[in-house]
Backbone of each chain as ProteinMPNN parsed JSONL, in Angstrom:
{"seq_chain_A": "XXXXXXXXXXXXXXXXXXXXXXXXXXXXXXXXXXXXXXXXXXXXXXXXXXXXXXXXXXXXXXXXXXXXXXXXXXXXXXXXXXXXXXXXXXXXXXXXXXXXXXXXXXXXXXXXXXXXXXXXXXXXXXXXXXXXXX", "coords_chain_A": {"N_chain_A": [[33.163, 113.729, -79.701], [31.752, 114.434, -77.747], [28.905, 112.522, -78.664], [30.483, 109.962, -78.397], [31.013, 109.532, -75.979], [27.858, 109.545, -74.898], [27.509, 107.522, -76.491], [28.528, 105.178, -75.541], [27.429, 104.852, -72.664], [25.747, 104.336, -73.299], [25.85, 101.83, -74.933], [26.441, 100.551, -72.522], [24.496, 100.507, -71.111], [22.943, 98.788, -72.251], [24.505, 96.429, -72.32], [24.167, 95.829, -69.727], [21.052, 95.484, -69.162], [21.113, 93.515, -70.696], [22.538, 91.625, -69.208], [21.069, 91.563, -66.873], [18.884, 90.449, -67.81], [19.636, 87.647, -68.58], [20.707, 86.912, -66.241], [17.703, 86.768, -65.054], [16.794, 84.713, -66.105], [17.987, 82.675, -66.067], [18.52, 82.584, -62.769], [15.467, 81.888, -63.172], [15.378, 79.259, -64.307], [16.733, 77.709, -62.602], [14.784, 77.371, -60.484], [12.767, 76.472, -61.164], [14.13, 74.248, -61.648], [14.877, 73.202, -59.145], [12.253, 73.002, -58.564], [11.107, 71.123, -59.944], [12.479, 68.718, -59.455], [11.796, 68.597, -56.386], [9.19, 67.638, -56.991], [9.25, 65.488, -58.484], [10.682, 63.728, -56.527], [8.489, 63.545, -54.683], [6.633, 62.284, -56.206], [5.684, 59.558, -56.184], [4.907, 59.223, -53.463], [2.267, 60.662, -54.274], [1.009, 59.547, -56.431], [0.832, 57.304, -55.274], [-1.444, 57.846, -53.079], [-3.479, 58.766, -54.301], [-4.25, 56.392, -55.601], [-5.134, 55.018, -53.351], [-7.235, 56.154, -53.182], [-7.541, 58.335, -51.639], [-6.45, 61.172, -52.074], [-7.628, 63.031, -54.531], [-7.493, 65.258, -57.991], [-8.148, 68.645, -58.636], [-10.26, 71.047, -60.342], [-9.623, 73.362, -60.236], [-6.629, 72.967, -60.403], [-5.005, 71.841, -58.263], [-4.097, 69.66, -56.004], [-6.538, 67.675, -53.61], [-7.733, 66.571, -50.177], [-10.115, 63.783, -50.176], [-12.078, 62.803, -48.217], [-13.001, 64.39, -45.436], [-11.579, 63.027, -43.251], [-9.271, 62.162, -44.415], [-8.092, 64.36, -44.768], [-7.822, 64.834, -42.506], [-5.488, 63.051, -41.484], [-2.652, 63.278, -40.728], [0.097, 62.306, -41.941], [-1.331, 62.565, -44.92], [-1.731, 64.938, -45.066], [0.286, 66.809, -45.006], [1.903, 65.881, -47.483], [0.051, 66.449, -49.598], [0.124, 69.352, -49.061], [2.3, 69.96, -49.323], [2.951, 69.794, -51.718], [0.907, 71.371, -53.527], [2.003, 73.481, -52.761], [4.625, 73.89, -54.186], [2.966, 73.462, -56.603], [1.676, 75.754, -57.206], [4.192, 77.589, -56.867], [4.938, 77.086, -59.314], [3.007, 77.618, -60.815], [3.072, 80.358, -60.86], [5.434, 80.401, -61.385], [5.364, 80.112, -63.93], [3.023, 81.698, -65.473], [4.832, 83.924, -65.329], [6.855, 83.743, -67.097], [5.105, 83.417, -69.706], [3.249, 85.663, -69.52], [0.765, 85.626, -68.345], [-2.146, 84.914, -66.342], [-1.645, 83.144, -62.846], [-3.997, 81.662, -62.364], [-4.436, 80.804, -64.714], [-2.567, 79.356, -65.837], [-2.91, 77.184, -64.237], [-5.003, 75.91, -64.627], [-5.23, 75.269, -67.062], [-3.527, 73.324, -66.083], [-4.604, 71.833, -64.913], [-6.697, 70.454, -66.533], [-4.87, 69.188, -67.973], [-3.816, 67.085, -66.129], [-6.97, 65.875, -64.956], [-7.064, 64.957, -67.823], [-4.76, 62.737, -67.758], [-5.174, 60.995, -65.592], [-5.967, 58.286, -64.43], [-7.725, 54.911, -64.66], [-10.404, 54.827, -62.278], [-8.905, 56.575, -60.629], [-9.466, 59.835, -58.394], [-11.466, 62.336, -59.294], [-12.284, 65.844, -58.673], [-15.817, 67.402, -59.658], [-17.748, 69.816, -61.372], [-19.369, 70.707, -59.961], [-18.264, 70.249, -57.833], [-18.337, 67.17, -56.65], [-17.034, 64.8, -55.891], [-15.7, 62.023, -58.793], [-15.082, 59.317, -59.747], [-12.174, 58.298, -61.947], [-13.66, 56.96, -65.087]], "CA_chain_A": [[33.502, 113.331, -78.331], [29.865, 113.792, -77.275], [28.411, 111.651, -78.805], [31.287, 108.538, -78.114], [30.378, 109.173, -74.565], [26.441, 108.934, -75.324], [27.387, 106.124, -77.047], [28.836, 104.05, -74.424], [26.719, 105.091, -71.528], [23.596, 103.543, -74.388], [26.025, 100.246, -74.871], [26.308, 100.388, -70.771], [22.905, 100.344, -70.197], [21.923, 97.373, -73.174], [25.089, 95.436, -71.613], [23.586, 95.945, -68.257], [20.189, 95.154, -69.259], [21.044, 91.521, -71.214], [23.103, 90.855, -68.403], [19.959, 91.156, -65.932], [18.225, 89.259, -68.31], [20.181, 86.496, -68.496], [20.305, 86.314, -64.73], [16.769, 86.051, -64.203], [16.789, 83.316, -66.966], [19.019, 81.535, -65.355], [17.169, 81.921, -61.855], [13.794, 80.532, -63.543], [16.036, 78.091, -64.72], [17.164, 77.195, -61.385], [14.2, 77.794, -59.62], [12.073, 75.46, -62.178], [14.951, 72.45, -61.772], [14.586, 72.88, -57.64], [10.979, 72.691, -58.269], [10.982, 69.8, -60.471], [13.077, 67.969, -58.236], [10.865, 68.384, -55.522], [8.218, 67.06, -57.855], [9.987, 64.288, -58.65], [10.717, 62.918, -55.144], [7.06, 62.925, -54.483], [5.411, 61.665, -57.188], [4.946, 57.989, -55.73], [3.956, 59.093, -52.484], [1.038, 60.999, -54.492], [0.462, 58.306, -57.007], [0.033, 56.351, -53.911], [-2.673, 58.269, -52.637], [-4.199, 59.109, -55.563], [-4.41, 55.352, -55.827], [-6.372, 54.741, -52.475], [-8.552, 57.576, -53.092], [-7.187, 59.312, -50.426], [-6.557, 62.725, -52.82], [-7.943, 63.822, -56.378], [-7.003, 66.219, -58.223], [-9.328, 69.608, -58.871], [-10.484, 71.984, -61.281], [-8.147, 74.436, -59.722], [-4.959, 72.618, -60.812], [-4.541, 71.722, -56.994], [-4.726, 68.193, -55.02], [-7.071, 67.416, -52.407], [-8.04, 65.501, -49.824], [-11.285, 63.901, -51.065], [-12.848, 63.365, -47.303], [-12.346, 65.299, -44.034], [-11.028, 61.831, -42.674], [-8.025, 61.964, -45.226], [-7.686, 66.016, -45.14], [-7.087, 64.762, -41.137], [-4.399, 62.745, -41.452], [-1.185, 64.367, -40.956], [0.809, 62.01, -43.405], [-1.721, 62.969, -45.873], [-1.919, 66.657, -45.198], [1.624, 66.66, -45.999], [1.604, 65.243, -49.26], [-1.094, 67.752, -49.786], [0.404, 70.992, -48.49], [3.919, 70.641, -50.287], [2.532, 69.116, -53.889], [0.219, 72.544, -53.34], [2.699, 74.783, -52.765], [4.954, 73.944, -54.858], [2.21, 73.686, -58.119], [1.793, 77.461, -56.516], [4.829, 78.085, -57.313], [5.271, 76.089, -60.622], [2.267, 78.156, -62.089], [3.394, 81.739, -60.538], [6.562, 80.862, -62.714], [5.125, 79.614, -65.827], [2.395, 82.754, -65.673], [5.325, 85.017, -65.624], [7.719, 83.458, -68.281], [4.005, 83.881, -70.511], [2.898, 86.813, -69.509], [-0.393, 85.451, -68.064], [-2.449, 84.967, -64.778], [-1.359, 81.877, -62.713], [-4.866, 81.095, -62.58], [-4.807, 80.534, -66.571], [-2.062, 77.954, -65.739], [-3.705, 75.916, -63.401], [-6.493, 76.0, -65.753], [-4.403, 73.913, -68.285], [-2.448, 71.605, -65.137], [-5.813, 71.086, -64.311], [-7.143, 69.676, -67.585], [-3.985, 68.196, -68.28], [-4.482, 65.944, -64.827], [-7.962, 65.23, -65.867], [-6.575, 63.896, -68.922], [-4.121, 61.71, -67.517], [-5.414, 60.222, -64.569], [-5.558, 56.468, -64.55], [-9.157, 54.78, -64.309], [-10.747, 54.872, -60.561], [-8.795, 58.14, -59.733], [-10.932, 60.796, -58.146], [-11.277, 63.851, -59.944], [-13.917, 66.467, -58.743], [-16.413, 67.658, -61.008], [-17.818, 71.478, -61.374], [-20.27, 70.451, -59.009], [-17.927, 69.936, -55.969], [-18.451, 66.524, -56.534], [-15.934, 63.94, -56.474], [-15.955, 61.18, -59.527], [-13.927, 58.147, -60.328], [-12.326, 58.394, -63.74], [-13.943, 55.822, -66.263]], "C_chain_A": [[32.252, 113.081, -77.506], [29.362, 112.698, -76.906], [29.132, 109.708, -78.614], [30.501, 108.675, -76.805], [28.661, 108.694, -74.521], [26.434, 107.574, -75.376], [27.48, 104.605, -76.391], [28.353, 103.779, -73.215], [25.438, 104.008, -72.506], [24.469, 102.044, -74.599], [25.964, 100.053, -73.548], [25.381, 99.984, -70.505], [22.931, 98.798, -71.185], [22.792, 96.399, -72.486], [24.268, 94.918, -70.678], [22.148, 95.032, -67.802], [20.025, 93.356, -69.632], [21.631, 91.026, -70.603], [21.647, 90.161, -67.245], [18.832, 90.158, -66.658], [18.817, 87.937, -68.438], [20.219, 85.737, -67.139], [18.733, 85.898, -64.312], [16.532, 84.639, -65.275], [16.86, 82.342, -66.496], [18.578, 81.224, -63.876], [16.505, 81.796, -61.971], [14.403, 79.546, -63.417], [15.958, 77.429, -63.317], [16.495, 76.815, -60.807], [13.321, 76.732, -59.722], [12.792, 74.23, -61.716], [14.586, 72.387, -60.429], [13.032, 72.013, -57.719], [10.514, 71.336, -58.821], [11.69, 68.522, -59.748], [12.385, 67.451, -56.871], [9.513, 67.714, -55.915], [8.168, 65.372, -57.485], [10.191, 63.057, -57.486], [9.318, 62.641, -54.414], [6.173, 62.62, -55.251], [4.941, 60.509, -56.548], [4.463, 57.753, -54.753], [2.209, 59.58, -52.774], [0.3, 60.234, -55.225], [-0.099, 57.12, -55.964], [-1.641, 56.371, -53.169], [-3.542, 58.205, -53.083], [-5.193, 57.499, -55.726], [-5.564, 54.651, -55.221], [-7.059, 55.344, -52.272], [-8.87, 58.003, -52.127], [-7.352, 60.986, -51.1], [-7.12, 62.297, -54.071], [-7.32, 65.016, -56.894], [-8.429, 67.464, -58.626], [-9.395, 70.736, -59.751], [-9.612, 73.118, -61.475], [-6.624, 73.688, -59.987], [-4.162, 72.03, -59.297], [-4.856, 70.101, -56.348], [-5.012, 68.633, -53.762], [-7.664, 66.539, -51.705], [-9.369, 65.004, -49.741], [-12.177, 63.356, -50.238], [-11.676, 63.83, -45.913], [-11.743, 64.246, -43.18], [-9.568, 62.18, -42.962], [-7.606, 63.608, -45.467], [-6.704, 65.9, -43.059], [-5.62, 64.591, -41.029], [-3.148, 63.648, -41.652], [-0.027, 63.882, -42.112], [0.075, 62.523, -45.109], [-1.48, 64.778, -46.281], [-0.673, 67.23, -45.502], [1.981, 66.877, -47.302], [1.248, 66.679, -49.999], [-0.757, 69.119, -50.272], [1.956, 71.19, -49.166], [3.815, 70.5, -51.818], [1.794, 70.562, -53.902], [1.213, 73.841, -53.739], [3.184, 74.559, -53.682], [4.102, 74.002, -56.468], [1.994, 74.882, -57.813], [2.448, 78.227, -57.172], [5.411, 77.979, -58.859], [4.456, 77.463, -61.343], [2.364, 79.87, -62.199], [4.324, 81.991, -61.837], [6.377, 81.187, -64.114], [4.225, 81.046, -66.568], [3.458, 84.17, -65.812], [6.3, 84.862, -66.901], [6.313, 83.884, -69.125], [3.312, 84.53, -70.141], [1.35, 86.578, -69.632], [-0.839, 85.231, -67.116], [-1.831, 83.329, -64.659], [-2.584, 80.848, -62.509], [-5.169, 80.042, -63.982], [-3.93, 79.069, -66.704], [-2.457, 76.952, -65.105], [-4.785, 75.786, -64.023], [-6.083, 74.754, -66.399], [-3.529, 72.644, -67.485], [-3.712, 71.039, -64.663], [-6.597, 69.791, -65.382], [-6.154, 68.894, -67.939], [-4.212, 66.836, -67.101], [-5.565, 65.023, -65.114], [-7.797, 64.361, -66.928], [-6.068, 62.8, -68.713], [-4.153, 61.135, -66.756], [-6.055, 58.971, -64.796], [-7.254, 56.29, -63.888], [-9.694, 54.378, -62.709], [-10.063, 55.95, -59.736], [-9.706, 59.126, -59.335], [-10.974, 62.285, -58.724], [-12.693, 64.646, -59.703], [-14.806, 67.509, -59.476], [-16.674, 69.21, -60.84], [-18.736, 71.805, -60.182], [-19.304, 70.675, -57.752], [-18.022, 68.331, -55.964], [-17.345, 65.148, -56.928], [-16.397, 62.532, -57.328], [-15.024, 60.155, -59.676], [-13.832, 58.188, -61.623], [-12.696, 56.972, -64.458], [-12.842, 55.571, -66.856]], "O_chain_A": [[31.837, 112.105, -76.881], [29.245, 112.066, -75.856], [28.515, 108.644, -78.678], [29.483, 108.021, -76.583], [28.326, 107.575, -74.134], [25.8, 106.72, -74.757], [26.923, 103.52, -76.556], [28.644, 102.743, -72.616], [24.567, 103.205, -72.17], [23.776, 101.04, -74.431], [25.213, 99.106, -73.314], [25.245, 99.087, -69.673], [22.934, 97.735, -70.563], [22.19, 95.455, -71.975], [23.73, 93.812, -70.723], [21.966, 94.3, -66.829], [19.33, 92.437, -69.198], [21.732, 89.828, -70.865], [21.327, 89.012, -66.939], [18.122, 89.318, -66.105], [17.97, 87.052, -68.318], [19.944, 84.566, -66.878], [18.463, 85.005, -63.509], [16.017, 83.612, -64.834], [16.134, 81.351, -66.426], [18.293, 80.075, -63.538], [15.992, 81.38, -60.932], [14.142, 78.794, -62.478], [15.057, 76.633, -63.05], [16.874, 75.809, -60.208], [13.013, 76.057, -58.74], [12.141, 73.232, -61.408], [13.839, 71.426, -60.243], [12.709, 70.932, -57.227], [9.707, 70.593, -58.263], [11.146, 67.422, -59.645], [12.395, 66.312, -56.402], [8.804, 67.268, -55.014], [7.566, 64.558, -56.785], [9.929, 61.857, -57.574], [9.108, 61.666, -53.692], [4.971, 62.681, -54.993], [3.729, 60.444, -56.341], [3.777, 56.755, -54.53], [1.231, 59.247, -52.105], [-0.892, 60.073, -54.965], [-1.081, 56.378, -55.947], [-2.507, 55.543, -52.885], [-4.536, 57.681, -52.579], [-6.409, 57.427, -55.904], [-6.491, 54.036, -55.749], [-7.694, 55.31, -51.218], [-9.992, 58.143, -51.64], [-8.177, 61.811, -50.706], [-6.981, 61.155, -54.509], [-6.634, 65.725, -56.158], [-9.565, 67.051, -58.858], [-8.364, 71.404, -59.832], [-9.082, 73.626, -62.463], [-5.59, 74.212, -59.572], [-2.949, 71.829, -59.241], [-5.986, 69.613, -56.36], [-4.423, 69.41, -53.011], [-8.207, 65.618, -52.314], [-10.075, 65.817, -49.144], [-13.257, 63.146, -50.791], [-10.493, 63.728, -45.587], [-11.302, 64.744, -42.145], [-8.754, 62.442, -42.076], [-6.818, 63.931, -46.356], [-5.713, 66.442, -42.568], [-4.764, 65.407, -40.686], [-2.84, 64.464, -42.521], [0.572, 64.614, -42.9], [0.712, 62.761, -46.134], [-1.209, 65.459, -47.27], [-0.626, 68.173, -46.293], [2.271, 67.875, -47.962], [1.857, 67.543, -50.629], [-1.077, 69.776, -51.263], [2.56, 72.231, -49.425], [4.443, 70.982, -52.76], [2.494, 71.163, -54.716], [1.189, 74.731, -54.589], [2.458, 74.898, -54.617], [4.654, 74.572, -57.41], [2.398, 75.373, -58.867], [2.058, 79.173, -57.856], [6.214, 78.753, -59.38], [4.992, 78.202, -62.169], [1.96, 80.559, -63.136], [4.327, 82.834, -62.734], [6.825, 81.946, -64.973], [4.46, 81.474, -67.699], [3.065, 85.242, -66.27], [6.482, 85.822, -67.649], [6.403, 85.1, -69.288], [2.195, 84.067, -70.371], [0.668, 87.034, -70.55], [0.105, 85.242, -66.326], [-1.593, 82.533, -65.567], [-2.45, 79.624, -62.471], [-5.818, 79.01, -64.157], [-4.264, 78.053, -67.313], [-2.297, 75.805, -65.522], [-5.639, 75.296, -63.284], [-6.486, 73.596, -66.287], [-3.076, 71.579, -67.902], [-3.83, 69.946, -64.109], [-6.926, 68.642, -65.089], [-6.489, 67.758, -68.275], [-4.753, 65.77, -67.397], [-5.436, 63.837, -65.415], [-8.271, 63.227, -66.993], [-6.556, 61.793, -69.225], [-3.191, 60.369, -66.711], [-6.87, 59.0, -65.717], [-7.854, 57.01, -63.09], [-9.107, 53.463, -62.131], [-10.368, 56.266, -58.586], [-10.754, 59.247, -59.97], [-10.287, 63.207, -58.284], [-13.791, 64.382, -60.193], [-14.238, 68.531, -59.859], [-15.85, 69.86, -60.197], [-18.826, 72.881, -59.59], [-19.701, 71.285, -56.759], [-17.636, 68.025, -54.836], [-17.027, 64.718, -58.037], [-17.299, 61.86, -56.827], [-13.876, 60.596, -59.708], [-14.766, 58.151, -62.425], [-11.97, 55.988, -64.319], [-12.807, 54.75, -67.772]]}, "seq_chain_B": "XXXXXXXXXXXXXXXXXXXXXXXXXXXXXXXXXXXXXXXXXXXXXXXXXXXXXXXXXXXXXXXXXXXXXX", "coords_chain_B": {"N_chain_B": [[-56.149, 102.023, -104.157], [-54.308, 100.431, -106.457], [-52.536, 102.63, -106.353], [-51.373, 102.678, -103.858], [-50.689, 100.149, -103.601], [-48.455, 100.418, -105.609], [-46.766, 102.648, -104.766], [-46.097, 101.405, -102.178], [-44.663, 99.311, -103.002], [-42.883, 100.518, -104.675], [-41.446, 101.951, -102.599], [-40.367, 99.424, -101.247], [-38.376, 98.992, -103.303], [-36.753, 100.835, -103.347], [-35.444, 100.648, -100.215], [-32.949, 98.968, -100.75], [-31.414, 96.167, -99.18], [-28.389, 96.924, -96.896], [-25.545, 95.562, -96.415], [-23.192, 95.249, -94.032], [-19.93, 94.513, -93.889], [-18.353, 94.191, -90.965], [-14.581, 94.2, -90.334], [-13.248, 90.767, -89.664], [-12.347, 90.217, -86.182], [-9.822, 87.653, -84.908], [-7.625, 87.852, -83.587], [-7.447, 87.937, -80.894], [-8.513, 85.384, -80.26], [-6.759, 83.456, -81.387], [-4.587, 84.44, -80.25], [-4.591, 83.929, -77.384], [-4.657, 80.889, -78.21], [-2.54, 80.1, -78.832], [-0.866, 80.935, -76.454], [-2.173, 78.676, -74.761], [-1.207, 76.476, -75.925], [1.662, 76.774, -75.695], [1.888, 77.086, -73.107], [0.631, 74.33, -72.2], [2.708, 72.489, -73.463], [5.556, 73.219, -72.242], [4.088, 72.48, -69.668], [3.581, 69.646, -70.182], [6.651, 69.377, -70.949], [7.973, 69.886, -68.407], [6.687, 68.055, -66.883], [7.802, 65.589, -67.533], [8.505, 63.452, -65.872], [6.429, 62.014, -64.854], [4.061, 58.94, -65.122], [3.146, 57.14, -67.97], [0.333, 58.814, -69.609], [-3.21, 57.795, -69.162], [-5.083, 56.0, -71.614], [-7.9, 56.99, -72.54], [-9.634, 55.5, -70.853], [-9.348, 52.93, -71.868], [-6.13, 52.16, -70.837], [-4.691, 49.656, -69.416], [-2.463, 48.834, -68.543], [-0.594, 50.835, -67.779], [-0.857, 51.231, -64.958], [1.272, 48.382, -64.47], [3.579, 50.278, -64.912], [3.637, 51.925, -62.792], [3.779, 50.412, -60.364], [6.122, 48.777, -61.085], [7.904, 50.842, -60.633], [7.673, 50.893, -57.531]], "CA_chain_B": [[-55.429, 100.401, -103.912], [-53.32, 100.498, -107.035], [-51.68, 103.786, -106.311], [-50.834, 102.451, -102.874], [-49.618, 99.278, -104.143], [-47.265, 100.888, -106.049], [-46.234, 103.318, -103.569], [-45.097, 100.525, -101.407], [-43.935, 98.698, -104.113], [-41.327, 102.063, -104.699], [-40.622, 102.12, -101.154], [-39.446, 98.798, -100.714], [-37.624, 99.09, -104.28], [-35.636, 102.01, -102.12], [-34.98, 99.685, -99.449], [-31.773, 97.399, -100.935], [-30.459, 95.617, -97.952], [-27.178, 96.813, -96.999], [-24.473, 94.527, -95.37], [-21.974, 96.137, -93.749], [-19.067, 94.076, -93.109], [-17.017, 94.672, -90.232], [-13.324, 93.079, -90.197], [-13.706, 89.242, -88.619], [-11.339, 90.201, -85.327], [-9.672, 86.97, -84.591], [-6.528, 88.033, -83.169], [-7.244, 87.41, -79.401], [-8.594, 83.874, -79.671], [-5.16, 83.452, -82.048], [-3.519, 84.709, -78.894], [-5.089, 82.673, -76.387], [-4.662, 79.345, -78.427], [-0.706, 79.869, -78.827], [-0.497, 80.548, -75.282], [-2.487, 77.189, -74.225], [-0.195, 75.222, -76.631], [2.987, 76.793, -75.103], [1.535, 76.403, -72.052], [0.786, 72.704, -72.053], [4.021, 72.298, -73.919], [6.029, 73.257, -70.977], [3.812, 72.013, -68.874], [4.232, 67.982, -70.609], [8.105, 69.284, -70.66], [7.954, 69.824, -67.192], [6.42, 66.767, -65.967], [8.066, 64.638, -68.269], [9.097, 62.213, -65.393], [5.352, 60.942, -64.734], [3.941, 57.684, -66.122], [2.246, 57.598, -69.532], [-1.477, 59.335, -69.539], [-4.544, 57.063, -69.657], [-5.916, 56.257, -72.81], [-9.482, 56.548, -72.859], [-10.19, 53.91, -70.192], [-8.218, 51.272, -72.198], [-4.919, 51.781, -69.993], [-4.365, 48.748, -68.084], [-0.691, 48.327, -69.276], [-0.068, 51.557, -67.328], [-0.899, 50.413, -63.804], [2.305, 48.034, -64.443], [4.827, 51.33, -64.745], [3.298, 52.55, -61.195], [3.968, 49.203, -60.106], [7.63, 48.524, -61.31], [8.675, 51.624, -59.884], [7.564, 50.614, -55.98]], "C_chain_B": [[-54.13, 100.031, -104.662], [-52.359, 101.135, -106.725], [-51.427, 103.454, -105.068], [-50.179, 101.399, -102.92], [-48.027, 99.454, -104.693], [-46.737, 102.031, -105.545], [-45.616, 102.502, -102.26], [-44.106, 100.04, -102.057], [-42.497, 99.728, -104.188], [-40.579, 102.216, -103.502], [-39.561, 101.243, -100.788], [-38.117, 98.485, -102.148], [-36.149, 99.833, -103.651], [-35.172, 101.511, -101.572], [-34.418, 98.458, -99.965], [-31.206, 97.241, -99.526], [-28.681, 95.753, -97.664], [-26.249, 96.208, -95.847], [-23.196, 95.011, -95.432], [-21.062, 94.736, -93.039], [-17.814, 94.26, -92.483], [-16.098, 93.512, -90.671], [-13.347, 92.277, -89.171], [-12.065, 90.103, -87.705], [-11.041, 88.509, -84.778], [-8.285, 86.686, -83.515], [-6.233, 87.509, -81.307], [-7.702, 85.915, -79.303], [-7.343, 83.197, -80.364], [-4.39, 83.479, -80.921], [-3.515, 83.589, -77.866], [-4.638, 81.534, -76.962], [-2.95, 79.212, -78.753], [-0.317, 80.031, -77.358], [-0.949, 79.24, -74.893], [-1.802, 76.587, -74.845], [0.919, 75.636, -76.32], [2.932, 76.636, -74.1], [1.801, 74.835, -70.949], [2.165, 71.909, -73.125], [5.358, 72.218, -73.001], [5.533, 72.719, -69.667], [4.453, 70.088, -69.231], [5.513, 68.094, -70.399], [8.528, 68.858, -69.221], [7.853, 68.534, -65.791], [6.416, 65.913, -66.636], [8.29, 63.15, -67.619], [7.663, 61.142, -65.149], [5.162, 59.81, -65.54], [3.268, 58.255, -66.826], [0.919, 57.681, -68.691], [-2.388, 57.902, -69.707], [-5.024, 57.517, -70.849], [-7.18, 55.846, -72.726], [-10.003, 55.511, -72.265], [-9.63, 52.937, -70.372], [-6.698, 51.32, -71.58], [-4.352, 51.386, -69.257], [-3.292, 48.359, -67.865], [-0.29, 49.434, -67.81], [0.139, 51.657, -65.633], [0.7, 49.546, -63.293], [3.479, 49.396, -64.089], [4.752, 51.241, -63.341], [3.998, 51.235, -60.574], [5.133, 48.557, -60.064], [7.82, 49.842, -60.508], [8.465, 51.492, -58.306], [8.015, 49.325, -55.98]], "O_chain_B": [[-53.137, 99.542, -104.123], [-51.255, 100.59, -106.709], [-50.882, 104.516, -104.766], [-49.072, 101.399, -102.382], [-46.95, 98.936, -104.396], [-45.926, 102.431, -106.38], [-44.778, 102.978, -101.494], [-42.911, 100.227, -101.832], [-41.362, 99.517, -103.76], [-39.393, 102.526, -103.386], [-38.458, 101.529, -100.32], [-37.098, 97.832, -101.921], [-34.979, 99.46, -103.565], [-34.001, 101.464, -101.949], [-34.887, 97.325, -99.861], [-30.63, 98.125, -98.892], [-27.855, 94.94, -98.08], [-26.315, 96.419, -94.636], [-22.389, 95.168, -96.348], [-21.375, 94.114, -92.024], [-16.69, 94.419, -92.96], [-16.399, 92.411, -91.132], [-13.433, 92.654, -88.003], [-11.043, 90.458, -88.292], [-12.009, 88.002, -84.21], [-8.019, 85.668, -82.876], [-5.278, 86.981, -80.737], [-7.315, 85.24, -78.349], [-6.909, 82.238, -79.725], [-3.585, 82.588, -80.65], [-2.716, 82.685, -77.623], [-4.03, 80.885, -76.111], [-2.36, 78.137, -78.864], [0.571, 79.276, -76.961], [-0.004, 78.496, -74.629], [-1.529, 75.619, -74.136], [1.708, 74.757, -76.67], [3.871, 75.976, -73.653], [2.42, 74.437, -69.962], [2.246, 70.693, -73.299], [6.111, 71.246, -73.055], [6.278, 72.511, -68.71], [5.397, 69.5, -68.702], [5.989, 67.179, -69.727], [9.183, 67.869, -68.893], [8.363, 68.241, -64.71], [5.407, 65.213, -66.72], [8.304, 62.077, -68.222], [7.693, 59.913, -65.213], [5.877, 59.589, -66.518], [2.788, 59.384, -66.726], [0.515, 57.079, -67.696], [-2.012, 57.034, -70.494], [-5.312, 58.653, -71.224], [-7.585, 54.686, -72.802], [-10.702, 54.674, -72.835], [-9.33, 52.092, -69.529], [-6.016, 50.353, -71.92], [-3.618, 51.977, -68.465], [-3.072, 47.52, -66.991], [0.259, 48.906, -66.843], [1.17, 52.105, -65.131], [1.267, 49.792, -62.229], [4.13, 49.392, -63.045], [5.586, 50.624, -62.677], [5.179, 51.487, -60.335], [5.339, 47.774, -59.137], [7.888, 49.534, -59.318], [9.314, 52.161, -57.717], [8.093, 48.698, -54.924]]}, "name": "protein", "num_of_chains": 2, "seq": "XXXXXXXXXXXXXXXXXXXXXXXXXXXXXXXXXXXXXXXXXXXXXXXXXXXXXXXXXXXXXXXXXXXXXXXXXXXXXXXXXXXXXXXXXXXXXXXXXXXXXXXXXXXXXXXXXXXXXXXXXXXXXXXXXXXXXXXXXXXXXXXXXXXXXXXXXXXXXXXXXXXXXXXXXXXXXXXXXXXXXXXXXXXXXXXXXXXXXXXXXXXX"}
């Protein structure tokens, strides 16, 4: 008799437990599609920018505005300040699904960027120095 | 001269070189390089909707995508 009770209080809890796991699953899940969404709807205003070498992207995994002219602008600073946050939050997530700093991810969105940025984008170097990609 | 010759000579006879080898630890750069490839795995998943990457300077095709989509 004991041990039935034991027994079901110890399936209680593992229920309990793969239930809460499943929920936060499912809010990454969620949390990830919002964020990609929001992505999504501004990509072409940043490709835009990107374009008139208004922003670059930076070592830090972050876009910026690549002079204090274009950090002015309020349509830019925009752009800026929500593509920011949200990669913020993108790499908070991704560092906790892998059980690593979110620094370590912006490490790799950073080099990934680098990689794929289209020739005459501005990407700035270790220096501080902004470059046009070859 | 002799008898000191060969008194070194014996010494370094004594002296075999021994090589101690520790076990190669590779386990944390193992670690590290499966996280960066699940990493940037999810990351490419992630931002699957962008245009194709630049190849190496030669990607003048890709300009067009940007271009059709405005």
């Amino acid at each position: 008799m004991k041990t039935n009770g034991n027994g079901r209080s110890g399936w209680g809890l593992r229920v309990a437990a793969a239930a809460l796991l499943v929920w936060a699953a499912q809010t990454t899940a969620q949390g990830l599609d919002t964020l990609k969404e929001s992505f999504k709807a501004r990509y072409p205003a940043v490709q835009e920018l990107k374009k008139a070498g208004k922003v670059g992207e930076t070592m830090a995994g972050l876009l910026e505005a690549t002079k204090p002219e274009f950090a002015g602008d309020a349509a830019v600073k925009r752009v800026v300040d929500d593509e920011n946050r949200d990669r913020q939050s993108l790499y908070n997530s991704l560092a906790q699904q892998e059980k690593t700093t979110s620094d370590k991810i912006a490490e790799r969105n950073a080099a990934r960027n680098y990689q794929k940025a289209l020739p005459g984008e501005l990407l700035k170097d270790a220096a501080g120095k902004w470059q046009a990609k070859k | 001269m002799v008898a000191a010759a060969l008194a070194a000579a014996g010494l370094l006879a004594g002296c075999q070189p021994r090589i101690k080898l520790d076990p190669i630890k590779i386990e944390p750069v193992q670690i590290t390089m499966d996280i960066n490839i699940r990493v940037d795995k999810q990351l490419d998943q992630f931002f699957d909707f962008e245009g194709p990457a630049a190849q190496g300077g030669a990607g003048g095709t890709t300009n067009a995508t940007g271009k059709a989509k405005n």
